[in-house]
C-alpha positions in Angstrom: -34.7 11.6 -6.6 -32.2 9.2 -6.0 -30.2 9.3 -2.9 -26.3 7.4 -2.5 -24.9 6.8 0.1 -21.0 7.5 0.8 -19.5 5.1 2.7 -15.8 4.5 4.7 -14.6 1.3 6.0 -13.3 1.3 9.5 -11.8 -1.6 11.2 -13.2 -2.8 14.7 -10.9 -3.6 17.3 -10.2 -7.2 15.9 -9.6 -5.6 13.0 -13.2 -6.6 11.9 -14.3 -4.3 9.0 -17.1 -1.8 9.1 -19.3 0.8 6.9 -19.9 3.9 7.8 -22.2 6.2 6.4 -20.0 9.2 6.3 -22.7 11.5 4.1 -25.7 11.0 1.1 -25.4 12.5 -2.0 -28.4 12.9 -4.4 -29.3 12.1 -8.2 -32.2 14.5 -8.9 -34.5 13.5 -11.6 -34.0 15.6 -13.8 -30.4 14.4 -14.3 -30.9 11.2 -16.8 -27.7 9.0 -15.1 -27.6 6.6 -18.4 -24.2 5.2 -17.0 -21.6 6.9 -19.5 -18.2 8.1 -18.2 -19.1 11.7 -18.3 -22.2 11.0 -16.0 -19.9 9.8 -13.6 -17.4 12.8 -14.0 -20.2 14.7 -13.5 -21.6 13.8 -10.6 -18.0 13.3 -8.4 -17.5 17.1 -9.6 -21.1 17.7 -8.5 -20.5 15.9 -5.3 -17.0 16.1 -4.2 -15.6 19.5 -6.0 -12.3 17.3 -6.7 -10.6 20.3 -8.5 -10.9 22.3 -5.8 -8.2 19.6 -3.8 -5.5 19.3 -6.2 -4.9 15.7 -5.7 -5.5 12.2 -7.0 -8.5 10.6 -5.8 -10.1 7.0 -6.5 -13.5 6.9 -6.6 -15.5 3.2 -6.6 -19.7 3.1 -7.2 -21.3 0.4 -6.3 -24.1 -0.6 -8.8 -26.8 -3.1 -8.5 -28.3 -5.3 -11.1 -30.0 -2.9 -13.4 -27.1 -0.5 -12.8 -28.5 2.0 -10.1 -26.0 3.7 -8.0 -26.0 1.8 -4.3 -23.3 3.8 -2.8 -19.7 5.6 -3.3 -16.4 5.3 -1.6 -13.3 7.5 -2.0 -10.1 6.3 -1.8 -6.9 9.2 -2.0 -4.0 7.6 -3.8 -0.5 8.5 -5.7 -0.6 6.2 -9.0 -2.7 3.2 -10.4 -0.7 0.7 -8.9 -1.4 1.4 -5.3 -4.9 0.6 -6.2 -4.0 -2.7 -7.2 -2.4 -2.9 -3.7 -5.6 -1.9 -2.0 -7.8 -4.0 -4.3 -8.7 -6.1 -1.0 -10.4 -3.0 0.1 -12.2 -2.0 -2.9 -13.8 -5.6 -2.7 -14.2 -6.0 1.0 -16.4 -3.0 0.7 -18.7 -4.1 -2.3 -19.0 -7.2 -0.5 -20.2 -5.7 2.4 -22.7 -3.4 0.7 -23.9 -5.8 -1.6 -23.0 -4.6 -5.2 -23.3 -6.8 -8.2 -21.0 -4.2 -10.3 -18.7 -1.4 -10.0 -17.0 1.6 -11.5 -14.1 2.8 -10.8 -13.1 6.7 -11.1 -10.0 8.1 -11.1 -9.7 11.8 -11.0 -6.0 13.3 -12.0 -6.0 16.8 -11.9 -2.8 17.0 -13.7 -3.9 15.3 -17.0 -2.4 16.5 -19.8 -5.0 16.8 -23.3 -4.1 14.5 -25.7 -4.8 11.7 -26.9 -4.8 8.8 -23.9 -3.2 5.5 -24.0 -3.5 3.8 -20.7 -0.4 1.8 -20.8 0.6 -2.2 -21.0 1.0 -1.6 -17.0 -2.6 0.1 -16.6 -4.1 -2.2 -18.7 -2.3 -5.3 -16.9 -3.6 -3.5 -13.7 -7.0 -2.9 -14.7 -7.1 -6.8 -15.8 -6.2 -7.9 -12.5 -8.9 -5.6 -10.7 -11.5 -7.2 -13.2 -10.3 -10.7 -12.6 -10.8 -10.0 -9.1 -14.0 -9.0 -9.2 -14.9 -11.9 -11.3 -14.1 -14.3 -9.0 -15.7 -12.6 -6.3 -19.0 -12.1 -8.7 -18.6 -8.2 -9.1 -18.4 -7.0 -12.4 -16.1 -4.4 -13.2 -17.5 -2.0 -15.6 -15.3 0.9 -16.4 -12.2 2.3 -15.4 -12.7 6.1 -15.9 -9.8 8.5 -15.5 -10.5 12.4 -16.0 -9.6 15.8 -14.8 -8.6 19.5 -17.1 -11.5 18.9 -18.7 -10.4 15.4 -19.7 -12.1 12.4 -20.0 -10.5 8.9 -20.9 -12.1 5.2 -19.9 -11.3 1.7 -20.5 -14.6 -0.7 -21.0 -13.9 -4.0 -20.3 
């Protein structure tokens, strides 16, 4: 068994940043995490119960080297481009834990079955997020968005 580790960042009184541990979540064994967009859909409904909110939530996982889960944060948010906004946070925190890769989750309980585009605006924002990353030496390695039994990801 596997166990991740949920993290928040809080800011010191000089506006330092810090983790915190806010809980652990476990990968059992018997779950075969292989990395796919449904295994990580699977495992924020196993761990968060996102339906149950009724909102739009970001999720990032941290991933080492041979692409093991090191840690999860949640970020609540309105629309793709306010994580663009808060793409200083996203990295300050895999800096500060130590990932060489990340995924990012978005869960949208109000998806609509069809057939998914993400847009010339997603896509420009999901380019900048990766370009970020590259520069800082995190690989970004999915955007995921899902929710109504949806399921739609970008690979870069």
């Amino acid at each position: 068994m596997q166990l991740v580790n949920e993290y928040q960042m809080l800011h010191s009184g000089n506006n330092m940043p810090i983790l915190k541990i806010v809980d652990q979540h476990s990968v059992t064994d018997e779950f075969e995490f292989v990395g796919s967009p449904e295994d990580f859909a699977f495992l924020i409904e196993a761990w968060f119960s996102p339906n149950l909110l009724n909102e739009e939530i970001v999720y990032i996982f941290s991933l080492d080297v041979d692409y093991n889960i090191t840690g999860v944060f949640q970020i609540p948010y309105k629309n793709m481009k306010e994580v663009t906004l808060i793409a200083r946070d996203i990295f300050m925190m895999m800096l500060l834990i130590g990932a060489e890769r990340c995924t990012i989750v978005h869960h949208n309980p109000n998806l609509e079955y069809k057939e998914h585009r993400f847009s010339n605006n997603e896509k420009k924002d999901m380019s900048y997020l990766s370009c970020i990353g590259n520069l800082l030496g995190i690989e970004v390695i999915d955007f995921i968005v899902f929710g109504n039994d949806s399921i739609y990801f970008w690979h870069k």
